[in-house]
N, CA, C and O atoms as a Tinker XYZ file with bonds, in Angstrom:
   292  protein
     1  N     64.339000  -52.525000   18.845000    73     2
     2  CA    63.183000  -51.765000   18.403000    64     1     3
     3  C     62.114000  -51.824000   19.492000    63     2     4     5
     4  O     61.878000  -52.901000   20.039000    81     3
     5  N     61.576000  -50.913000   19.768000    73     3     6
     6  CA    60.660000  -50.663000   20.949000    64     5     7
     7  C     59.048000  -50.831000   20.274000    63     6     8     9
     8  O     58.703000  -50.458000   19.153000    81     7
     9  N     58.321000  -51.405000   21.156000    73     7    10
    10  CA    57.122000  -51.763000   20.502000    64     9    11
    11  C     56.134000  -50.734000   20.761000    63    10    12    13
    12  O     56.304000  -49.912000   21.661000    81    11
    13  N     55.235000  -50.739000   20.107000    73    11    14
    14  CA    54.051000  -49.286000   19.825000    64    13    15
    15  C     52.746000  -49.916000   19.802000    63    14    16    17
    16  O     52.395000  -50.736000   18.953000    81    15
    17  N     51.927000  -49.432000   20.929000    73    15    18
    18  CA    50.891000  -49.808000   21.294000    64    17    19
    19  C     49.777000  -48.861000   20.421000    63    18    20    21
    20  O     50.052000  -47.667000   20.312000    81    19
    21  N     48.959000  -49.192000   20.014000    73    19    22
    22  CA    47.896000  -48.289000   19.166000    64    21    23
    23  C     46.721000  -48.181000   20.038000    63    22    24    25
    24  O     46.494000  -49.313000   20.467000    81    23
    25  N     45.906000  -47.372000   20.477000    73    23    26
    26  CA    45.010000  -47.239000   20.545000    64    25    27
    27  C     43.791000  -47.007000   19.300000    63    26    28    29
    28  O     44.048000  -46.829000   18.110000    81    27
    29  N     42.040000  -47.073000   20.079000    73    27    30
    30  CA    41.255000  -47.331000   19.463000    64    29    31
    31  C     40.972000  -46.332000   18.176000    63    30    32    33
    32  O     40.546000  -46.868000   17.153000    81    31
    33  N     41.181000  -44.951000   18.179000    73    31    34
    34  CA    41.482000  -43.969000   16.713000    64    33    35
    35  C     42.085000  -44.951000   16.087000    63    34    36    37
    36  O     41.476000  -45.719000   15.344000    81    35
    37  N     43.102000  -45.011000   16.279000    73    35    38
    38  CA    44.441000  -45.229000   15.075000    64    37    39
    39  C     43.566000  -46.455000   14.623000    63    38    40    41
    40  O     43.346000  -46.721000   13.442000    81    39
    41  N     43.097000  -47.161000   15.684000    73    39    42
    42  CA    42.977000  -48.727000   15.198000    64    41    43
    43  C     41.762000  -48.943000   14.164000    63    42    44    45
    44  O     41.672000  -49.941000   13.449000    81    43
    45  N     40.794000  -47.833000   14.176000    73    43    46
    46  CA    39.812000  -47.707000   13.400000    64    45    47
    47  C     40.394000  -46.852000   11.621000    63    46    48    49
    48  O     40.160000  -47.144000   10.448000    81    47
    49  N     41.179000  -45.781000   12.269000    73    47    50
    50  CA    41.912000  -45.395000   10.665000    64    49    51
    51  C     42.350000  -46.246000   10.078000    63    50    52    53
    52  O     42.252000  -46.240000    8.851000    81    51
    53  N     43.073000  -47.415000   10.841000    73    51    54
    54  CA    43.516000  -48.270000   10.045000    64    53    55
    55  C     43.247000  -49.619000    9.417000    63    54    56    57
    56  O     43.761000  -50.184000    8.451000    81    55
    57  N     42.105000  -50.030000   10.411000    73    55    58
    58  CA    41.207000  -50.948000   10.140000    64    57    59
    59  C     39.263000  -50.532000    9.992000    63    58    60    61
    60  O     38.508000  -50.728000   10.944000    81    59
    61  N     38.800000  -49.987000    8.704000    73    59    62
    62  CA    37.845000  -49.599000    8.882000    64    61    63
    63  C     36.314000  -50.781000    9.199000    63    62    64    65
    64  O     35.368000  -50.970000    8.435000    81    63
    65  N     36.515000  -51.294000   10.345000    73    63    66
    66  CA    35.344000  -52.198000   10.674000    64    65    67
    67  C     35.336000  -52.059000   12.320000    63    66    68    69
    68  O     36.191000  -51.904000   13.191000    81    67
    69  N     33.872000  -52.202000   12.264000    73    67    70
    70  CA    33.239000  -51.119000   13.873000    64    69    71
    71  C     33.999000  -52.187000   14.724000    63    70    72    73
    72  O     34.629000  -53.202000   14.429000    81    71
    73  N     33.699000  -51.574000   15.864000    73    71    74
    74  CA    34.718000  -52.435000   17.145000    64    73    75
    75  C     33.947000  -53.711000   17.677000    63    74    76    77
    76  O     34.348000  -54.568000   18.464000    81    75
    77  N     32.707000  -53.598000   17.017000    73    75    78
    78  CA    31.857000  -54.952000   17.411000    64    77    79
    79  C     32.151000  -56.038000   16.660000    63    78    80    81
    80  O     31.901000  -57.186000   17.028000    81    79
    81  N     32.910000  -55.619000   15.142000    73    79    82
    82  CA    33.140000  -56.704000   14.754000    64    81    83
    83  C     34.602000  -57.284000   14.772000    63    82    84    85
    84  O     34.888000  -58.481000   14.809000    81    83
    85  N     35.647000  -56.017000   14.734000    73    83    86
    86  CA    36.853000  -56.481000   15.592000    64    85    87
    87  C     37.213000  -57.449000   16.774000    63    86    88    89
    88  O     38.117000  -58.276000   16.897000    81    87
    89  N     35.958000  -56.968000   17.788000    73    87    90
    90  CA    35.397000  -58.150000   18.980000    64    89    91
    91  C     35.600000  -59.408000   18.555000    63    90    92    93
    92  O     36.526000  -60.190000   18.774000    81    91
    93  N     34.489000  -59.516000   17.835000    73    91    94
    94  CA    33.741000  -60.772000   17.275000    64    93    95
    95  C     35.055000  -61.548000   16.458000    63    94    96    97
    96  O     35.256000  -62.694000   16.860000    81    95
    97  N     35.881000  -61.109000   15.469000    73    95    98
    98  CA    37.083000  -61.814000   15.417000    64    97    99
    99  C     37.958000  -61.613000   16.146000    63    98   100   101
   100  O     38.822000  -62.471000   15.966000    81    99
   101  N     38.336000  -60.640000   17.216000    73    99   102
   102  CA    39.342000  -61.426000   17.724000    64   101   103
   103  C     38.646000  -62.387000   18.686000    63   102   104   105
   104  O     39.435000  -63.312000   18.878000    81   103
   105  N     37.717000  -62.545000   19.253000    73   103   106
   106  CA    37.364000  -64.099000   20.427000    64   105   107
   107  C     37.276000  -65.065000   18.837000    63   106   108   109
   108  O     36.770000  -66.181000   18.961000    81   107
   109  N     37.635000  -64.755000   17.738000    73   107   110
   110  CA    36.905000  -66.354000   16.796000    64   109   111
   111  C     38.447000  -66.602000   16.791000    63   110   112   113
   112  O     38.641000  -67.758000   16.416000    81   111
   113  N     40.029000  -65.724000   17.163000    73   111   114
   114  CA    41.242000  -65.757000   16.830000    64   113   115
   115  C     41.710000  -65.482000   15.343000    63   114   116   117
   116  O     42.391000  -66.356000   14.806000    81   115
   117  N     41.397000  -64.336000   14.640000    73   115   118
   118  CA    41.480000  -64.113000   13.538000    64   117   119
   119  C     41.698000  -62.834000   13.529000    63   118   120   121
   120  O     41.558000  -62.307000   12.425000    81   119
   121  N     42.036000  -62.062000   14.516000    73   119   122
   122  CA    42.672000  -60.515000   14.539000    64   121   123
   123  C     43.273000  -60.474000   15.887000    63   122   124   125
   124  O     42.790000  -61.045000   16.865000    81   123
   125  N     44.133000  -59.911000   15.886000    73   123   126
   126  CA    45.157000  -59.364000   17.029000    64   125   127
   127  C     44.170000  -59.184000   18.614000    63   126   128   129
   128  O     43.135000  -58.519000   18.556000    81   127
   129  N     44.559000  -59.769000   19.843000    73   127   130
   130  CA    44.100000  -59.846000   20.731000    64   129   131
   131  C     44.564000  -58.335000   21.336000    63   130   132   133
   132  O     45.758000  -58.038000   21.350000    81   131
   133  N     43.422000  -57.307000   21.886000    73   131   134
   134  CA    43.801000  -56.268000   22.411000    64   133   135
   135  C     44.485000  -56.486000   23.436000    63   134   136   137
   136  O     44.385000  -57.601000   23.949000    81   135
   137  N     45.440000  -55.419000   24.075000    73   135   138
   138  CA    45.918000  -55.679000   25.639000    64   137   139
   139  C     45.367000  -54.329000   26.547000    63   138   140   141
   140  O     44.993000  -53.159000   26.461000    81   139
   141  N     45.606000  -55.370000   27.407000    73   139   142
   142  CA    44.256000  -55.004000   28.492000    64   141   143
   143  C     45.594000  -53.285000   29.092000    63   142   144   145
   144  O     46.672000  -53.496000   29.648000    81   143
   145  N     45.151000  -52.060000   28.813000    73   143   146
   146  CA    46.502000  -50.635000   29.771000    64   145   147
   147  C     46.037000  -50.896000   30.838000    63   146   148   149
   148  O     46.821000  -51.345000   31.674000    81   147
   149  N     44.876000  -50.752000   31.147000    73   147   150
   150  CA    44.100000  -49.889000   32.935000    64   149   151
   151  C     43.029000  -50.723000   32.590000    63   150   152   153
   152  O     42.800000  -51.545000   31.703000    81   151
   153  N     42.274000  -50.129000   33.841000    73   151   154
   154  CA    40.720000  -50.326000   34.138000    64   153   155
   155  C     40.042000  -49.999000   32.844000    63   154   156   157
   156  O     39.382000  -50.924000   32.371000    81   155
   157  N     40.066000  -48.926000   32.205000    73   155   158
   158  CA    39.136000  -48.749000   31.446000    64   157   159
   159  C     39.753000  -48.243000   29.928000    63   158   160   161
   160  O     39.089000  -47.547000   29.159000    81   159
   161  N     41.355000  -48.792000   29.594000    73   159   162
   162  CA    41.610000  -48.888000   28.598000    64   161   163
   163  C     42.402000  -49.545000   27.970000    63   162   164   165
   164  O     43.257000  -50.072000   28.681000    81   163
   165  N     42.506000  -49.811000   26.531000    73   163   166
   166  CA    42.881000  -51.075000   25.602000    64   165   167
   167  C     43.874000  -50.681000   24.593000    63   166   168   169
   168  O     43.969000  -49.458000   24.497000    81   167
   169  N     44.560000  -51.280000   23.897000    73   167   170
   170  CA    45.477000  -51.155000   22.842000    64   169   171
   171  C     45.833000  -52.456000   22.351000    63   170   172   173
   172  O     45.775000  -53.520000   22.966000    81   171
   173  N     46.221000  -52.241000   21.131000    73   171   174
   174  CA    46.519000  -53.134000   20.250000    64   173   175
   175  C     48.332000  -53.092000   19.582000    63   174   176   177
   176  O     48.862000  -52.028000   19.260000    81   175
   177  N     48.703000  -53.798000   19.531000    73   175   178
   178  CA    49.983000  -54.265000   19.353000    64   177   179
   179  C     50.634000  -53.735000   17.750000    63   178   180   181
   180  O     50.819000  -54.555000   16.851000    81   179
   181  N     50.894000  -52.448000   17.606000    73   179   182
   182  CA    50.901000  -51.747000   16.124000    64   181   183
   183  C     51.759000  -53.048000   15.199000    63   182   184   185
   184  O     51.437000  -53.170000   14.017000    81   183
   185  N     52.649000  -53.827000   15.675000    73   183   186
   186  CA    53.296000  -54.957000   14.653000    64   185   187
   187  C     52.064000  -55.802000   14.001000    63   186   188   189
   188  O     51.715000  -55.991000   12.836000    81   187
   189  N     51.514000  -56.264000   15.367000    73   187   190
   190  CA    50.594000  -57.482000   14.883000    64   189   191
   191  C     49.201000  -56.621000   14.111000    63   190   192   193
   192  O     48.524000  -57.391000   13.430000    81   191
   193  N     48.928000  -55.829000   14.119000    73   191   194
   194  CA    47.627000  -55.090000   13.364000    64   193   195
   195  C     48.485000  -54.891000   11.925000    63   194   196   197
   196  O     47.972000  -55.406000   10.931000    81   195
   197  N     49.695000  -54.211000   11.766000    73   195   198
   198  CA    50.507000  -54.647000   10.499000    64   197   199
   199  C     50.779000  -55.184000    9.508000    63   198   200   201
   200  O     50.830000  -54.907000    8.310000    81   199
   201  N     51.134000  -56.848000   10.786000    73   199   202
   202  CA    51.024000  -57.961000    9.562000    64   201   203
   203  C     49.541000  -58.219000    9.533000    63   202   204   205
   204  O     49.037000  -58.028000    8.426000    81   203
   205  N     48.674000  -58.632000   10.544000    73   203   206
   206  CA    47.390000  -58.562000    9.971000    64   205   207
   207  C     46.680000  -57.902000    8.737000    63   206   208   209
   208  O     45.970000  -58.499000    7.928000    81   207
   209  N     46.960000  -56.716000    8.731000    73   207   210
   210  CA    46.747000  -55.944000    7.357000    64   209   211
   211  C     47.681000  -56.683000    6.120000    63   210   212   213
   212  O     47.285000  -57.042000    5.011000    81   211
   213  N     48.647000  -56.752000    6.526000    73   211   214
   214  CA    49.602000  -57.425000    5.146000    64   213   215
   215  C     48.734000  -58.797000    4.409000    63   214   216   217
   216  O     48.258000  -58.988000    3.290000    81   215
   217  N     48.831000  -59.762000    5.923000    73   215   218
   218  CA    48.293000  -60.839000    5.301000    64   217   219
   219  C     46.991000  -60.548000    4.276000    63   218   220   221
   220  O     46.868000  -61.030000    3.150000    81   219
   221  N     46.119000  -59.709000    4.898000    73   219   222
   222  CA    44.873000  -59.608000    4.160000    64   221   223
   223  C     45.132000  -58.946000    2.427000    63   222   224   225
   224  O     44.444000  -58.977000    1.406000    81   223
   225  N     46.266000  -58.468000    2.717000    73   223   226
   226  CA    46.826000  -58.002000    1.211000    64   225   227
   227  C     47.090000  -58.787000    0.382000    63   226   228   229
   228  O     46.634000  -58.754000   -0.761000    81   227
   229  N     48.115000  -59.890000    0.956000    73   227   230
   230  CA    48.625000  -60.604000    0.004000    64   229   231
   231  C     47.331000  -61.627000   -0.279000    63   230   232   233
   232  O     47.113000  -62.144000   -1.375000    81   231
   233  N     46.484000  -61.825000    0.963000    73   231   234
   234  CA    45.437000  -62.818000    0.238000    64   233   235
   235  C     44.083000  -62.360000   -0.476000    63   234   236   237
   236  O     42.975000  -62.888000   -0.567000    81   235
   237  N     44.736000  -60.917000   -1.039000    73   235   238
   238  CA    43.597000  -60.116000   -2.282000    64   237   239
   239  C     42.809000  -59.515000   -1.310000    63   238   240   241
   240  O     42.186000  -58.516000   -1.667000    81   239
   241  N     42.682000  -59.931000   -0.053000    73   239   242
   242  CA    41.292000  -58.655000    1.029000    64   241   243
   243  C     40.127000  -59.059000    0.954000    63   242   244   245
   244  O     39.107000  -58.433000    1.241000    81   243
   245  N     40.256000  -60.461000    0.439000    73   243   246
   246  CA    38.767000  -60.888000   -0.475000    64   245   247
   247  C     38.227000  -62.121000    0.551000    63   246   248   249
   248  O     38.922000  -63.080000    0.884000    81   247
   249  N     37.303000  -61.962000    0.832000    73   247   250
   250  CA    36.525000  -63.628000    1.273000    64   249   251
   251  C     35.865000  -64.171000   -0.246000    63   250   252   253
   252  O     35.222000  -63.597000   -1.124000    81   251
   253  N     36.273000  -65.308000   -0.106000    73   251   254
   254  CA    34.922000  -66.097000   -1.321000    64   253   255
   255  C     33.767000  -65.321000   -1.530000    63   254   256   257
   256  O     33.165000  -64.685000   -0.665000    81   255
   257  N     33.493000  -65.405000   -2.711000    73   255   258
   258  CA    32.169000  -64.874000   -3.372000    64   257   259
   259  C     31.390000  -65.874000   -3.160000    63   258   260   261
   260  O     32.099000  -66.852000   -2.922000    81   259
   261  N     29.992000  -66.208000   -3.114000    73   259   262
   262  CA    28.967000  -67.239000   -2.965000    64   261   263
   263  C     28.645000  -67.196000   -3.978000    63   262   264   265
   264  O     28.239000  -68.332000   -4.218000    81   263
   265  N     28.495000  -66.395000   -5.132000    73   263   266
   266  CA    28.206000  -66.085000   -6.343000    64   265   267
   267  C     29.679000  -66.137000   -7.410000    63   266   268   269
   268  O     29.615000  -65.745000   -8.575000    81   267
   269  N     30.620000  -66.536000   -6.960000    73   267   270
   270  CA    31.680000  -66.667000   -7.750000    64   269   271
   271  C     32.021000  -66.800000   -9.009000    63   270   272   273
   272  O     32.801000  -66.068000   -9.619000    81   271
   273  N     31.125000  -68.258000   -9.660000    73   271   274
   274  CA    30.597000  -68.161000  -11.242000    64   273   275
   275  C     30.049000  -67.222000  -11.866000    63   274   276   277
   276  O     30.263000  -67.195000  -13.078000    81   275
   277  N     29.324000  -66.336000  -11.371000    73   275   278
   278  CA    28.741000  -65.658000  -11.984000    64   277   279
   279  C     29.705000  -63.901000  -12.720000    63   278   280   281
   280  O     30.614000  -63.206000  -12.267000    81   279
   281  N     29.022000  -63.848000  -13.741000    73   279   282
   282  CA    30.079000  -62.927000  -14.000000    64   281   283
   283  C     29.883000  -61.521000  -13.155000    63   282   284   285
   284  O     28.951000  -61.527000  -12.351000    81   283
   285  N     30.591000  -60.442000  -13.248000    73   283   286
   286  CA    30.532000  -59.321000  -12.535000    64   285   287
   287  C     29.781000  -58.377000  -13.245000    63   286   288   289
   288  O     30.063000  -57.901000  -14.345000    81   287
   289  N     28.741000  -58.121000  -12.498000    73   287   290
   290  CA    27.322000  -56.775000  -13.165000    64   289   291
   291  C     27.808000  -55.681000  -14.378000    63   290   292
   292  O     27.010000  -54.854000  -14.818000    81   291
């Protein structure tokens, strides 16, 4: 199976959060490290953005509530 590089469209259809914060997790190691095409362009690894999405599925998509006890409005 041949691997499929995504660029920044796709990577936003499929992950809707701005590229500043994509940044910001991948240097914390918590989203797929882009790879470097050229001088002045990037892609992302369509497997690993995948399971990334999966995992976030199976773990509900949810961060902790800070308000957790409380019931829902």
């Amino acid at each position: 199976m041949s691997k499929r590089i995504i660029r920044r469209a796709e990577l936003q259809r499929r992950v809707p959060f701005s590229m500043v914060h994509i940044w910001r997790l991948e240097r914390q190691g918590k989203f797929p490290t882009r790879i470097k095409l050229g001088e002045n362009s990037v892609g992302w690894d369509e497997d690993e953005i995948d399971a990334w999405i999966e995992a976030r599925i199976r773990a509900g998509g949810r961060s902790p509530r800070r308000d957790a006890a409380s019931p829902a409005g």
